[in-house]
N, C-alpha and C positions, 0 to 999 in steps of 0.2 A: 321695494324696488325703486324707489325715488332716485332720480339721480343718473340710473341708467336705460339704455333702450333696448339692450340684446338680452335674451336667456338663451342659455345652451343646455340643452335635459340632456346627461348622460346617465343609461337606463341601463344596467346589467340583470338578464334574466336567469333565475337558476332554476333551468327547468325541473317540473314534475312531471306531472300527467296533462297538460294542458295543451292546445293543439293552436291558440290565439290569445293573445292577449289585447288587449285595448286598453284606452285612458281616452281621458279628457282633461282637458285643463280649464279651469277658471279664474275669472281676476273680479278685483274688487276695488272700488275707491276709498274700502273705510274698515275693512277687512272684516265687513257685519255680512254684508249681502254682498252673496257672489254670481257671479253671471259667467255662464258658456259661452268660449269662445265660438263665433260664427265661421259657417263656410257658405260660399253663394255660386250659386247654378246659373246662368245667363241663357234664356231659351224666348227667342222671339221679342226680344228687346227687355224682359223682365227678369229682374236676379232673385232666386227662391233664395232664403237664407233656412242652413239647417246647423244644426249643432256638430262642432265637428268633433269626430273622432280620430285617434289614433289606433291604428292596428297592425299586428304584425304577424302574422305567421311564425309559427316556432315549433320545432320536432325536439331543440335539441338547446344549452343554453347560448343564450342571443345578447349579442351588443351593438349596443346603438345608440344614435343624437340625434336629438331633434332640436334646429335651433330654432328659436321667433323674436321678430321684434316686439317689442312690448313698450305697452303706453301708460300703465294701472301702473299705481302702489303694493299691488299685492296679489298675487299668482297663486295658484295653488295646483295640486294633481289628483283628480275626479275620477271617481265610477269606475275604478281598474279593475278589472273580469280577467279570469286565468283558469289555469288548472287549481286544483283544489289543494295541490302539494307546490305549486309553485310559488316562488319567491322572487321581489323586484325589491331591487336596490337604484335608488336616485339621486344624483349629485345635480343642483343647479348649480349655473355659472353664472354670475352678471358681469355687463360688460358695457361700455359706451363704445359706438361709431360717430 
């Protein structure tokens, strides 16, 4: 990813039987060791950092983007849970602003 700062995940689900789907995404500076992106909670002046997920609801099949900026050499797509007959298809996009 050197070079630029956007990713756009364009995800197409072909549903099975599955009722949610989730991901994670992780990056890396050396694409040995990879690390969870963060999310962070603000309560009483203090940010809890937790690992974020993505999740989607799904009865039927689903499309969707997710875009982020990005600062790592190397990105990847983590821990994706589904139905057990379901299928994801994924296009990154990179891009400079």
């Amino acid at each position: 990813c050197s070079g630029f700062n956007q990713l756009t995940l364009e995800a197409f689900l072909d549903y099975g039987n599955g009722s949610t789907l989730t991901f994670q995404i992780e990056t890396s500076p050396d694409n040995s060791t990879f690390y969870l992106l963060q999310s962070s909670a603000v309560a009483t002046g203090t940010a809890t950092l937790s690992n974020l997920t993505y999740s989607k609801a799904t009865g039927a099949d689903t499309h969707y983007v997710v875009d982020l900026p990005i600062n790592y050499n190397f990105v990847r797509i983590a821990n994706i849970t589904g139905g057990s007959t379901d299928a994801l298809t994924a296009t990154a996009r990179l891009g400079k602003i």
